[in-house]
One Martini backbone bead per residue (centre of mass of N, CA, C, O) as a GRO file, in nm:
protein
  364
    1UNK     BB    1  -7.102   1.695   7.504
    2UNK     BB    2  -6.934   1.635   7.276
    3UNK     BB    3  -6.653   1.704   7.341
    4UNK     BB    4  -6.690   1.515   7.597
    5UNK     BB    5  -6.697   1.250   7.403
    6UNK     BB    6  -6.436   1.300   7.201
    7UNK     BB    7  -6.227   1.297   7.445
    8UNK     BB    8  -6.319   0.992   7.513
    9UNK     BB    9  -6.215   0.893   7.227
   10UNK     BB   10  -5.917   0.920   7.312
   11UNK     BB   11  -5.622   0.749   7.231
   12UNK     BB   12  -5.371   0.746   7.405
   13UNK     BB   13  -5.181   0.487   7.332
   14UNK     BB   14  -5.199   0.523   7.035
   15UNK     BB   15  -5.071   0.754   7.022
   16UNK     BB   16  -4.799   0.703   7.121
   17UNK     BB   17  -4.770   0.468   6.913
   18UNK     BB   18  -4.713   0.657   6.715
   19UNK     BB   19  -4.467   0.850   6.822
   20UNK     BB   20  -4.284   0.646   6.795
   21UNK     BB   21  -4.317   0.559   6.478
   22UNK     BB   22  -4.183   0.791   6.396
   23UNK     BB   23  -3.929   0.798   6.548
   24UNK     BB   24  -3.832   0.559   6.390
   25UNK     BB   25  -3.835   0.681   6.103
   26UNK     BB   26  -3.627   0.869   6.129
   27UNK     BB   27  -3.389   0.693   6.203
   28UNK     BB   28  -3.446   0.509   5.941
   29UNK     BB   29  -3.397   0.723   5.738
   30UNK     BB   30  -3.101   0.844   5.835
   31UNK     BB   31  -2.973   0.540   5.763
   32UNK     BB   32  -3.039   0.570   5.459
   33UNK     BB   33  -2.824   0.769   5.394
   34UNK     BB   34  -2.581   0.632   5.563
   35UNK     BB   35  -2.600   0.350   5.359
   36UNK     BB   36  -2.541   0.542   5.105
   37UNK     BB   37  -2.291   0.665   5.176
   38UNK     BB   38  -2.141   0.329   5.210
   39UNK     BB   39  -2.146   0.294   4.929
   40UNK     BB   40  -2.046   0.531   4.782
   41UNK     BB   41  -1.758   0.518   4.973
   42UNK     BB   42  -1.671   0.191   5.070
   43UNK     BB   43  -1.718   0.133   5.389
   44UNK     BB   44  -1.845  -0.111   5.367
   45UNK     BB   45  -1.679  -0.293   5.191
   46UNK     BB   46  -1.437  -0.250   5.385
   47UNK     BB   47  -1.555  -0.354   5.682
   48UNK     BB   48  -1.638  -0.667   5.532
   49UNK     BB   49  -1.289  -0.696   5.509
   50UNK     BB   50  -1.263  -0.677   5.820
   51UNK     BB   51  -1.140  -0.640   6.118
   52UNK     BB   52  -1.123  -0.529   6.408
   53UNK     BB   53  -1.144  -0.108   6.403
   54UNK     BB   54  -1.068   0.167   6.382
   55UNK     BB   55  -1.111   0.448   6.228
   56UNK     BB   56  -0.844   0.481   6.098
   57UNK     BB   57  -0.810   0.213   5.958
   58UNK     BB   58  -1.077   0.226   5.801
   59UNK     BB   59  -1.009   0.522   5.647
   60UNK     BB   60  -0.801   0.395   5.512
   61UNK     BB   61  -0.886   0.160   5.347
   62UNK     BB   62  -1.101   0.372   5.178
   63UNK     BB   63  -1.004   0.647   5.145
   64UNK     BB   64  -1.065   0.837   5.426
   65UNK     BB   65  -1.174   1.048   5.596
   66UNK     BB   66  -1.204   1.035   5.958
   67UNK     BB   67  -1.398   1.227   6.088
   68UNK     BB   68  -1.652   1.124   5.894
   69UNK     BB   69  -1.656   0.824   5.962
   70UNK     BB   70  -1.665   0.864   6.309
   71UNK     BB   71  -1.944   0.966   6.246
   72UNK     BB   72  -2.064   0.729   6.068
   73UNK     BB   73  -1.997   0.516   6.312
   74UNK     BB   74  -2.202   0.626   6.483
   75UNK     BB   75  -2.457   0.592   6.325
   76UNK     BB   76  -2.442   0.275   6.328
   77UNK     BB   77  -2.413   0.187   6.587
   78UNK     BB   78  -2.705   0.321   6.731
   79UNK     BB   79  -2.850   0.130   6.467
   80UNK     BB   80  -2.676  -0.161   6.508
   81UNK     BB   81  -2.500  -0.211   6.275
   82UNK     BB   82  -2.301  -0.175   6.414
   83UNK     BB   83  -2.016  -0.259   6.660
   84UNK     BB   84  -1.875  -0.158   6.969
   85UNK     BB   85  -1.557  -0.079   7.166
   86UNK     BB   86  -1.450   0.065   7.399
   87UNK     BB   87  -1.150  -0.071   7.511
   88UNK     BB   88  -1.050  -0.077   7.175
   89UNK     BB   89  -1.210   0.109   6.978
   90UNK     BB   90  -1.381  -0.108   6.779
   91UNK     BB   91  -1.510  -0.166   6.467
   92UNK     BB   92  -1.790  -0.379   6.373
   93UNK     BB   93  -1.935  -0.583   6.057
   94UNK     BB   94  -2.114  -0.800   6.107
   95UNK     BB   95  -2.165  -1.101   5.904
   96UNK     BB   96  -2.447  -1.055   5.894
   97UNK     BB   97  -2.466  -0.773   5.777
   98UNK     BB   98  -2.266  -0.845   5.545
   99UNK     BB   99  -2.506  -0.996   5.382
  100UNK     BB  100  -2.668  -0.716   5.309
  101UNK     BB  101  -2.404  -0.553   5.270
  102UNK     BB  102  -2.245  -0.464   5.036
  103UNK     BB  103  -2.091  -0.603   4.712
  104UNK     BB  104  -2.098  -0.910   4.806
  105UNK     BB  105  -2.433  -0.943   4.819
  106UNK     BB  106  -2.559  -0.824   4.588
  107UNK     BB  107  -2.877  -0.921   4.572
  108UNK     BB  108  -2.894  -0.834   4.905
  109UNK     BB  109  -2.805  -0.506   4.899
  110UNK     BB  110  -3.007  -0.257   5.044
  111UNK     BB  111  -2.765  -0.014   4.989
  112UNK     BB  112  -2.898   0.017   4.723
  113UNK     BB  113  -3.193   0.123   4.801
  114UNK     BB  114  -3.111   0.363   4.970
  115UNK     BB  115  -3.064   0.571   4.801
  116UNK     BB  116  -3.347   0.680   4.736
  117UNK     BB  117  -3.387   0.876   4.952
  118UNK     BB  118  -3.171   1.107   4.885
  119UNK     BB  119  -3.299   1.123   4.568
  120UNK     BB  120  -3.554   1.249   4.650
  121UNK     BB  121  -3.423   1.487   4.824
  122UNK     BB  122  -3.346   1.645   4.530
  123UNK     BB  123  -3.682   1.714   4.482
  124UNK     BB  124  -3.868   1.831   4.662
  125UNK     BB  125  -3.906   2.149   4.536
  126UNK     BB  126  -4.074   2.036   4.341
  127UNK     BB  127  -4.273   1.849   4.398
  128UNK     BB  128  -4.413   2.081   4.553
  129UNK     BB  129  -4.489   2.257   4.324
  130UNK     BB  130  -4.668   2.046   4.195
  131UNK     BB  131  -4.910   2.033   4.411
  132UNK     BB  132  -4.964   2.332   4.342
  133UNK     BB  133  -4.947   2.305   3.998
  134UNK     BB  134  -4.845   2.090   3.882
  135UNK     BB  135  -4.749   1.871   3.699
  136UNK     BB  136  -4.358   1.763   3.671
  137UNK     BB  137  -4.018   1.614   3.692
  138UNK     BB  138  -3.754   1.562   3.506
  139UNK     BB  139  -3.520   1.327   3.429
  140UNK     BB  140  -3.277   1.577   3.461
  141UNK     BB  141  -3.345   1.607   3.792
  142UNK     BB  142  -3.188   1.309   3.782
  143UNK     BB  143  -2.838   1.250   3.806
  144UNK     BB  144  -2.876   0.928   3.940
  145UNK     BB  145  -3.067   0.755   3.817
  146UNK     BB  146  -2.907   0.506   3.626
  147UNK     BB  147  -2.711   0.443   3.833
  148UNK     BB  148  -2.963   0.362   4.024
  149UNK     BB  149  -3.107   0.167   3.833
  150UNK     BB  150  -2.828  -0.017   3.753
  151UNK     BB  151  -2.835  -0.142   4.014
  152UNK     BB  152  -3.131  -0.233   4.075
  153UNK     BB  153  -3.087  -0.439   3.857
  154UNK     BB  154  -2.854  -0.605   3.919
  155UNK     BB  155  -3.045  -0.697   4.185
  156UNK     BB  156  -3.313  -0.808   4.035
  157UNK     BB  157  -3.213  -0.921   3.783
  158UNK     BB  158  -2.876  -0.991   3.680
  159UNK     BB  159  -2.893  -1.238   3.891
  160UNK     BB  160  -3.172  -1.393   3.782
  161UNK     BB  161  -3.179  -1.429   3.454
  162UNK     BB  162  -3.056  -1.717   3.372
  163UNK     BB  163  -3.187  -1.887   3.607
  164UNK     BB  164  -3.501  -1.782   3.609
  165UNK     BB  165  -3.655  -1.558   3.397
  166UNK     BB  166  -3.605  -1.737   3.157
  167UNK     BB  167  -3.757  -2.026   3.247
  168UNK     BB  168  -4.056  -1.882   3.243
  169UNK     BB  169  -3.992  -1.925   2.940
  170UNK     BB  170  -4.019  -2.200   2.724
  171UNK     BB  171  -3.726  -2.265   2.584
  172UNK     BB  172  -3.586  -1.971   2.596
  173UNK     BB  173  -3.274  -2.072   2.591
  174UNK     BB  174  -3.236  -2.222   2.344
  175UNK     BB  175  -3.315  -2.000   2.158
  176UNK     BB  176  -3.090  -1.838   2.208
  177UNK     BB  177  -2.877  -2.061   2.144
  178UNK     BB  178  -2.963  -2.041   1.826
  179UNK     BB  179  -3.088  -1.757   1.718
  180UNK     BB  180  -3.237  -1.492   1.791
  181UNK     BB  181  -3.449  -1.178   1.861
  182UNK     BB  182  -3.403  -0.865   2.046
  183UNK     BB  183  -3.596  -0.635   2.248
  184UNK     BB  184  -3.542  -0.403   2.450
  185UNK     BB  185  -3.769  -0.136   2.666
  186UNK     BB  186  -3.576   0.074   2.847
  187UNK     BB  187  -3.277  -0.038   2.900
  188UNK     BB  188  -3.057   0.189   2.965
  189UNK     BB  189  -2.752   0.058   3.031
  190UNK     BB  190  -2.782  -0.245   2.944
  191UNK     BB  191  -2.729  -0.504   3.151
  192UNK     BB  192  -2.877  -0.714   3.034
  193UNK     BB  193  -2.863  -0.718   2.717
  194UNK     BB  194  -2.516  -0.785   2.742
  195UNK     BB  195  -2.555  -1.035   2.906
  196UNK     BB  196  -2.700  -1.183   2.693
  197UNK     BB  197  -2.493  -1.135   2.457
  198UNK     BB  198  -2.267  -1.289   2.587
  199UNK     BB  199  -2.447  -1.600   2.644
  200UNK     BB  200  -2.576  -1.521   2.283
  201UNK     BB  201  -2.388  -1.510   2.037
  202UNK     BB  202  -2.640  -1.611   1.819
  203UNK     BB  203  -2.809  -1.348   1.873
  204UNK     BB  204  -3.001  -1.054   1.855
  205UNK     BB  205  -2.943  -0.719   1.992
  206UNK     BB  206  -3.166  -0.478   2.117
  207UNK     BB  207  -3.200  -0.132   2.225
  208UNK     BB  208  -3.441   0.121   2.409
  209UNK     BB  209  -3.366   0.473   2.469
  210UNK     BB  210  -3.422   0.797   2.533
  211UNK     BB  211  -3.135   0.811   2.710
  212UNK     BB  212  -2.830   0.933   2.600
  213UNK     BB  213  -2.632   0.838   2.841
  214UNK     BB  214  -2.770   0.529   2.847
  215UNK     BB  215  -2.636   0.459   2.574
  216UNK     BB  216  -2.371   0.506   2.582
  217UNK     BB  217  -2.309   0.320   2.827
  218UNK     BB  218  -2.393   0.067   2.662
  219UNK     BB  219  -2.215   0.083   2.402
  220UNK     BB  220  -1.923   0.110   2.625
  221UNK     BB  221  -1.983  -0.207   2.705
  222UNK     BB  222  -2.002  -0.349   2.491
  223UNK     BB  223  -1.693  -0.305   2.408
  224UNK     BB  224  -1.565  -0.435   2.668
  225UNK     BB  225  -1.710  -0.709   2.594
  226UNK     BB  226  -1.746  -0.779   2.309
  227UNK     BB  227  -2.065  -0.714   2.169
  228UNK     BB  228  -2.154  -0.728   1.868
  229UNK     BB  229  -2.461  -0.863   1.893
  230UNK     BB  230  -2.537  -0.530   1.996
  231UNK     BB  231  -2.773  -0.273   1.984
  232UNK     BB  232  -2.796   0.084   2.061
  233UNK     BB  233  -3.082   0.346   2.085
  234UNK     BB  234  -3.181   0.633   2.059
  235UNK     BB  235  -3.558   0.613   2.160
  236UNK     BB  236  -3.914   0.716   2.156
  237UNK     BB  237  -4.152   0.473   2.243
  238UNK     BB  238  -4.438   0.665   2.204
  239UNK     BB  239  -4.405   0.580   1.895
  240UNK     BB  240  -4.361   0.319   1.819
  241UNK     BB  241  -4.669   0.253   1.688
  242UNK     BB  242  -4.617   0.464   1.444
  243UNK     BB  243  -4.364   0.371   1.281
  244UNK     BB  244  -4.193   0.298   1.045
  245UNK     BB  245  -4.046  -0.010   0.948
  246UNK     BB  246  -4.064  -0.217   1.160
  247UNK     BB  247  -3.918  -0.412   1.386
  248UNK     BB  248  -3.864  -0.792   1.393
  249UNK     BB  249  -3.924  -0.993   1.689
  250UNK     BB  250  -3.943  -1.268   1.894
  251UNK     BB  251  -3.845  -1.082   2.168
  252UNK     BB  252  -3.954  -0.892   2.427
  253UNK     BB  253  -3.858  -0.637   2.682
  254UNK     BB  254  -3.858  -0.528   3.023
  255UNK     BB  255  -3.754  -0.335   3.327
  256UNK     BB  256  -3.962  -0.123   3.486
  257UNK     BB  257  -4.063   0.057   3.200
  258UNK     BB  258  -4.360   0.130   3.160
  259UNK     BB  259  -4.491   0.282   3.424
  260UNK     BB  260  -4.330   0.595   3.343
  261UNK     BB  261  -4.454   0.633   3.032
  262UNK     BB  262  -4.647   0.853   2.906
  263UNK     BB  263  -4.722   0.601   2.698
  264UNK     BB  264  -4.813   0.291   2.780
  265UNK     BB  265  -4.961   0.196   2.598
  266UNK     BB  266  -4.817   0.274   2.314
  267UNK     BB  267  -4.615   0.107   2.380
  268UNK     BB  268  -4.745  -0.155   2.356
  269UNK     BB  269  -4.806  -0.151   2.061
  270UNK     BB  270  -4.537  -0.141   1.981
  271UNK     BB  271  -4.461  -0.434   2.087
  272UNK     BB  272  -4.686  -0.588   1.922
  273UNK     BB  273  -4.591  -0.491   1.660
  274UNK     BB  274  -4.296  -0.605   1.682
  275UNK     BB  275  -4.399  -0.878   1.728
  276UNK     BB  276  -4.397  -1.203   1.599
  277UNK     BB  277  -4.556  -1.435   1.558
  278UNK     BB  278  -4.540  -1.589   1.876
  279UNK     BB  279  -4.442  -1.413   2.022
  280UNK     BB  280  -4.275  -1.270   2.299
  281UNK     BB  281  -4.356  -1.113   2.611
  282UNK     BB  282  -4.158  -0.967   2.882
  283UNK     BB  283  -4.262  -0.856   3.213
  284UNK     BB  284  -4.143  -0.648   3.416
  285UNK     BB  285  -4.313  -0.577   3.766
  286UNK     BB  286  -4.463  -0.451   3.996
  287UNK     BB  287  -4.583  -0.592   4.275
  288UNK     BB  288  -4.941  -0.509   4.248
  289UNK     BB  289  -5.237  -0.300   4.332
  290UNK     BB  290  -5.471  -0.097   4.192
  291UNK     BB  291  -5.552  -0.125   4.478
  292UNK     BB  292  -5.471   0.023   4.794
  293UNK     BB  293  -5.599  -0.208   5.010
  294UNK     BB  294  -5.425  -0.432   4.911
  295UNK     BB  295  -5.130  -0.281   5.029
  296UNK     BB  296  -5.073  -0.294   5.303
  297UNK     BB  297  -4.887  -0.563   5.327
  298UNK     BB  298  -4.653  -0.455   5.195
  299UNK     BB  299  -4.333  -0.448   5.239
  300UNK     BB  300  -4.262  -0.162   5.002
  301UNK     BB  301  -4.509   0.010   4.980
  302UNK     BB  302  -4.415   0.301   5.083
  303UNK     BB  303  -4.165   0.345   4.894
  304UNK     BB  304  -4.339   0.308   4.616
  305UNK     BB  305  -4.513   0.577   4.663
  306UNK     BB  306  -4.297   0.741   4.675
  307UNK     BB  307  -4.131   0.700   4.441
  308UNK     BB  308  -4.365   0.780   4.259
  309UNK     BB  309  -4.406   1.058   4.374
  310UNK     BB  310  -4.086   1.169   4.270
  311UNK     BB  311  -4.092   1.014   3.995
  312UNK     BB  312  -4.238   0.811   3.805
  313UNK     BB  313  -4.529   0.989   3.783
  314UNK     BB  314  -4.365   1.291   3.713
  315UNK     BB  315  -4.226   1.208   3.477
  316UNK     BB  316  -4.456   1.169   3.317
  317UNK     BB  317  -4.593   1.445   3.367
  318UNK     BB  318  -4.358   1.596   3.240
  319UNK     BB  319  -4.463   1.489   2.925
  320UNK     BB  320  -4.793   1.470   2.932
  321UNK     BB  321  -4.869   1.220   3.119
  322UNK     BB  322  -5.014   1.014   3.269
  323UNK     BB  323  -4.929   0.858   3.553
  324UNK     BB  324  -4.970   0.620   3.692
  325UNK     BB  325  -4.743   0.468   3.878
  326UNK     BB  326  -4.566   0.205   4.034
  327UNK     BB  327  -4.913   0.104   4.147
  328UNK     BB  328  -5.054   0.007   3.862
  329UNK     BB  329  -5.083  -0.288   3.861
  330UNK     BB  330  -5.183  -0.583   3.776
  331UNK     BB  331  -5.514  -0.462   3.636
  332UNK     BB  332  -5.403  -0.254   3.438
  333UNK     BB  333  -5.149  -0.421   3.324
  334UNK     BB  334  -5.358  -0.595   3.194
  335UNK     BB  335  -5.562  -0.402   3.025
  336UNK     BB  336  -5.332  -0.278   2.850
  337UNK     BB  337  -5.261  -0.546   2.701
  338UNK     BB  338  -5.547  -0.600   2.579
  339UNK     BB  339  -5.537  -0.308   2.421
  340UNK     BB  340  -5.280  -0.390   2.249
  341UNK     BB  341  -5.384  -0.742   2.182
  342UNK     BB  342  -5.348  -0.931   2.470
  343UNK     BB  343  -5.397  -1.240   2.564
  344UNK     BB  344  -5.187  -1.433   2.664
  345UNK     BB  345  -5.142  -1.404   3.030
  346UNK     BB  346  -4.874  -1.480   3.283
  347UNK     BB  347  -4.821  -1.447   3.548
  348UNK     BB  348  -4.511  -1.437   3.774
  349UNK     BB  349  -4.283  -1.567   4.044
  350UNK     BB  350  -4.063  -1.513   4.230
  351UNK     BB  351  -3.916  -1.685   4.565
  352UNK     BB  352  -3.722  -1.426   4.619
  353UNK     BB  353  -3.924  -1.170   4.467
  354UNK     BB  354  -4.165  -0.975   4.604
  355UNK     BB  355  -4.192  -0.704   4.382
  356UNK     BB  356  -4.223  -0.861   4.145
  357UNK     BB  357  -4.355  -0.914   3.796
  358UNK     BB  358  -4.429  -1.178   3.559
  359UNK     BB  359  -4.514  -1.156   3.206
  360UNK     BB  360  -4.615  -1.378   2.991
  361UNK     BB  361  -4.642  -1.372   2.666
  362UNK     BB  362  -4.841  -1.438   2.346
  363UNK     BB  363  -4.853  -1.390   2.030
  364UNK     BB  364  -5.137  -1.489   1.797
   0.00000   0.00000   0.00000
């Protein structure tokens, strides 16, 4: 009796709708590989700049084997984003379609985020232990993360940065143009605080960064731009708060730097620390809520816990962190910062930029 109650609540459709949603799964997960392999081998970008063309044609202009081309021209032909003519064999990316990939789309180029997807796949056999023993997989097994977040920086900072995230705090554009000083935590390759130190020369620039690899690369760019007022240093901020003779800023920023550091809150008071009085304390980070029933609607939910799963989370917990990981939300965050001993605290969003929250903060 209860068996055939069972089988009687069994809903065939909303199964079959189920195993279509995953069969669609699949091949836009395959799509985003073909995405990243694309990007990083300039094939989206010299389609973007080419009239409709052959594979062999394609291929040379990339300076690329040819038979790989067009199995790679397959599979993107079938997943709708390339068109083919069979007639001429020619293949071409629609206009349409390469405002959002290529380096020419700038800021809105997909191709840059695709990347995350095989770069999971590059530690799924740590993750896979972690879940079975605990621990985390540290960010030396991530041997593209600084590469591939400073192109995703490049796409959702360094586009917006002069423009409008600057604006968010009033006044600090000219502030800038005056000479204040400035400090970003955990900088990575250093590309936003280079454009700063660019375009307000009268400023002082300092960066920090645990990665030595990420240190070298921001002060080898310095050198290239010419950045004299900009200096970075490798160094572990969760020590932050405790270091003797703390350097004093007018400004500190993060730009998505906070919730993967094994110990967030210490970071958080080394930042109050750091900061002279009236100073402001600029914080971008990713837009959600720490309660998950509030994310369902999230446009990239999905892929954001999974981020978190494969690395935020695991490199914190690697470290012997929390382990926050990248949807500790809005509530979280503003928690974090009030035992910080911040109290005034503004949230706010671009109409651009869906992904994430702008902090402005103002030390009292």
């Amino acid at each position: 009796m209860c068996l055939n109650h069972q089988l009687a609540q069994f809903n065939q459709q909303q199964a079959e709708a189920f195993a279509e949603r995953l069969i669609t799964a699949l091949n836009e997960g395959a799509l985003c590989n073909m995405l990243s392999i694309g990007h990083r081998t300039g094939l989206i970008d010299a389609m973007a700049n080419m009239p409709p063309a052959v594979s062999d044609d394609i291929a040379q202009q990339a300076g690329l084997n040819e038979r790989y081309v067009r199995e790679w021209l397959g599979a993107l032909t079938v997943a709708g984003v390339v068109t083919y003519d069979p007639a001429t064999g020619h293949y071409t990316l629609p206009e349409e379609h390469a405002a959002f990939l290529g380096r020419q789309a700038d800021g809105d180029n997909i191709a840059v985020f695709a990347q995350y997807i095989p770069m999971m796949g590059t530690v799924e056999d740590d993750i896979v232990d972690c879940f079975k023993n605990g621990g985390g997989v540290p960010y030396e097994k991530f041997p593209r993360f600084h590469e591939v977040m400073a192109e995703d920086s490049g796409s959702t900072v360094l586009s917006s940065l002069l423009e409008h995230i600057l604006p968010l705090v009033p006044g600090l554009t000219e502030k800038l143009q005056q000479g204040i000083k400035v400090l970003d935590v955990g900088c990575g390759r250093g590309r936003a605080l280079n454009l700063l130190a660019a375009n307000f020369p009268n400023s002082e620039f300092v960066g920090y960064d645990l990665s030595v690899d990420a240190i070298t690369y921001a002060r080898n760019e310095a050198i290239q731009l010419g950045n004299n007022n900009v200096r970075f240093e490798q160094k572990d901020v969760t020590t932050f708060e405790q270091d003797a003779g703390v350097e004093l800023f007018d400004l500190v920023t993060t730009f998505d730097a906070v919730h993967d550091q094994a110990k967030p809150l210490a970071v958080l008071k080394g930042i109050y620390r750091a900061l002279k009085k009236e100073g402001v304390y600029l914080m971008q980070d990713i837009h959600s809520s720490s309660d998950v029933s509030k994310n369902l609607d999230h446009p990239v939910g999905t892929l954001l816990y999974s981020l978190s799963t494969t690395h935020c989370m695991t490199v914190s917990l690697a470290q012997g962190g929390e382990g926050l990981g990248t949807m500790w939300g809005q509530e979280k965050a503003i928690e974090y910062l009030n035992k910080a001993g911040f109290t005034s605290i503004a949230v706010q969003q671009l109409e651009h930029d869906f992904q994430n929250d702008y902090y402005v903060i103002q030390k009292s």
